[in-house]
Each structure stands twice: as structure tokens, then as C-alpha cells.
C-alpha positions as CSV (number, residue, x, y, z in Angstrom):
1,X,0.0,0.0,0.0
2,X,0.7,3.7,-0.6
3,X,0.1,6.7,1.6
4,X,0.4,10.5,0.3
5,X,-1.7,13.2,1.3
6,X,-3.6,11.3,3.8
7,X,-5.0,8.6,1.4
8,X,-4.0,5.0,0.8
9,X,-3.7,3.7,-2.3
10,X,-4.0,-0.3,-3.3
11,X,-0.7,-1.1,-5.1
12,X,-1.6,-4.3,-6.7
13,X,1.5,-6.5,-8.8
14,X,0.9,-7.4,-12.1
15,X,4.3,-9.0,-13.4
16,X,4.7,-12.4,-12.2
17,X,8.0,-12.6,-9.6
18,X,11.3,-14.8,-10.4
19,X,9.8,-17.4,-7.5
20,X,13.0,-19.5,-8.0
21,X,14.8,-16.7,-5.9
22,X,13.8,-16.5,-2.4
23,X,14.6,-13.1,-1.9
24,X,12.6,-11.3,-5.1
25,X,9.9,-12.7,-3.6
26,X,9.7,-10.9,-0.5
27,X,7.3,-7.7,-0.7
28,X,10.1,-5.1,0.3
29,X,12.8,-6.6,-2.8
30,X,9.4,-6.2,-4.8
31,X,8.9,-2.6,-3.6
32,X,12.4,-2.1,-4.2
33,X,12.8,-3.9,-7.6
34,X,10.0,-2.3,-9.0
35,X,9.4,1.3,-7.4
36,X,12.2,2.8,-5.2
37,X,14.6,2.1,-7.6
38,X,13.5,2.3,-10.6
39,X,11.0,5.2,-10.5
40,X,12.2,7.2,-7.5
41,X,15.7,6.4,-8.3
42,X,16.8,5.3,-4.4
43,X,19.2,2.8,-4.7
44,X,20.8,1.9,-1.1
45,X,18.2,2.1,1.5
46,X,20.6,2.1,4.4
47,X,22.1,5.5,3.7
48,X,19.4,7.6,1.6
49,X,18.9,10.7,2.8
50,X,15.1,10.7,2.1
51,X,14.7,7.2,3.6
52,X,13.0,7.0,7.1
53,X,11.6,3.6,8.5
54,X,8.4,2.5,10.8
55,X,8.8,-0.7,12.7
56,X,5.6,-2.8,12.1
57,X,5.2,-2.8,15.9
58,X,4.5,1.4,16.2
59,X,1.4,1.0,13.4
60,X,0.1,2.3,10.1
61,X,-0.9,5.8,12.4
62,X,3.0,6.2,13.3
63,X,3.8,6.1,9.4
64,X,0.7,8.1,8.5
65,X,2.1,11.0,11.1
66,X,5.6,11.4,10.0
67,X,4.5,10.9,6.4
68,X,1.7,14.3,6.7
69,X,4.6,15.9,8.8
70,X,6.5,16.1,6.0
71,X,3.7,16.7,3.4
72,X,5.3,19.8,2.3
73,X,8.5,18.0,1.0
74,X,6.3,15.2,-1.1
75,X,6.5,12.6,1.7
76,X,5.4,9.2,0.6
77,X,5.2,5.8,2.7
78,X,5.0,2.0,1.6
79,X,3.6,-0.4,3.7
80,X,4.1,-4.3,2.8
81,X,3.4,-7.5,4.3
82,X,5.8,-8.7,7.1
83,X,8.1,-11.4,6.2
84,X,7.0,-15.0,7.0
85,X,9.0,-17.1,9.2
86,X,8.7,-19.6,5.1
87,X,10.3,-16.6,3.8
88,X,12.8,-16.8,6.5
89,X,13.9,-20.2,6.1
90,X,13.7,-20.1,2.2
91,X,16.5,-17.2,2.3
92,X,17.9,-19.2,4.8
93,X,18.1,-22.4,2.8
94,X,19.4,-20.5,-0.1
95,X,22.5,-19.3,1.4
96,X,21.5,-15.7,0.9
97,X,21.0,-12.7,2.8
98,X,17.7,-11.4,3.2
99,X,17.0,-7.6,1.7
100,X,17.3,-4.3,3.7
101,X,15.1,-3.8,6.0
102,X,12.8,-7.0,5.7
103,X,14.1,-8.0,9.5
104,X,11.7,-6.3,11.4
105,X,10.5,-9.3,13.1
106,X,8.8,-9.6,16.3
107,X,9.0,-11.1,19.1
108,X,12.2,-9.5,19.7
109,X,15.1,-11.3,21.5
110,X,16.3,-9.3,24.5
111,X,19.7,-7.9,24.0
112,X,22.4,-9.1,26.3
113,X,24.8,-12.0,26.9
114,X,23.7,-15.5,28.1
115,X,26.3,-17.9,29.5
116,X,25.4,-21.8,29.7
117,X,27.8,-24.3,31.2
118,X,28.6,-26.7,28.6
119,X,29.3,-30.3,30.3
């Protein structure tokens, strides 16, 4: 889905995906592979400047917020599907790394160090 000035918008795929790659089949390689590079011409998420993420834990209201904050500058937000723990394993299984900023997944682990004794 697409929000800009406070409406959504369906975004529905018509091309078929290359389903013998794990990873093009996940909806944020789609969005990618299809839209943020290709037609807004973002090409590293990790460092663009006009990039901002949501986690899927803060809600569609969070990304609506920050997206009519910055209404003024064109703001525009994508939200797709959370991985599935069969995506997970496919990419996984593959031997491949799974795409920035499909790893939101919850429940998160607590952060820390855990020592067993190993007998």
C-alpha cells in the first residue's frame, strides 16, 4: 500500500515474480525492484537521505504522522506485508541474505549475553 496526502492507495502487482529466488519474492525486494529504484531512483536504503523507516510494531498511524509531517517536501510511505518465518527459512536455505530492512521481526530477543555451562 501507498500513503500520500492522507490517502491510501492499493498497489496491486501485475508481473509475475522470479519465484525461483527466495529473496525477489519478499514484498520489500518487490517494492524495491519495481518502485524505489527504478521510478524514484533510491538505490541503497541504508544510507538515503530521504529514507526513514516504521517498525511494524509502532502502526500504520505512526507512518501516516511522519508521512503528513513532511507533506510539504512530497513525503510518501509504503507499507508491505511482514516477512514470513517460510520466507525466512527459504532465504535461509538459499545461502543468501535477506534484503534491507525485511528483519523487522517480532518477538524481539532481549539484548544481552547468556552464558550456559557446557558439560
Amino acid at each position: 500500500a501507498m500513503y500520500r496526502d492522507g490517502q491510501w492507495y492499493h498497489l496491486e502487482l501485475t508481473a509475475p515474480v522470479d519465484e525461483s529466488d527466495p529473496v525477489k519474492n519478499i514484498d520489500s525486494q518487490i517494492l524495491t525492484d519495481l518502485v524505489l529504484e527504478p521510478v524514484l531512483g533510491i538505490h541503497d536504503l541504508r544510507t538515503h537521505p530521504n529514507v526513514a523507516f516504521v517498525g511494524g510494531d509502532r502502526g500504520l498511524q505512526e507512518m501516516e504522522a511522519k508521512t503528513d509531517a513532511m507533506r510539504e517536501q512530497g513525503a510518501i510511505a509504503f507499507a508491505v506485508f511482514p516477512v514470513t518465518m517460510e520466507d525466512l527459512f527459504s532465504v535461509a536455505e538459499a545461502g543468501v541474505t535477506m534484503p534491507c530492512k525485511s528483519t523487522f521481526l517480532l518477538p524481539k530477543a532481549f539484548a544481552g549475553m547468556m552464558i550456559r555451562r557446557i558439560e
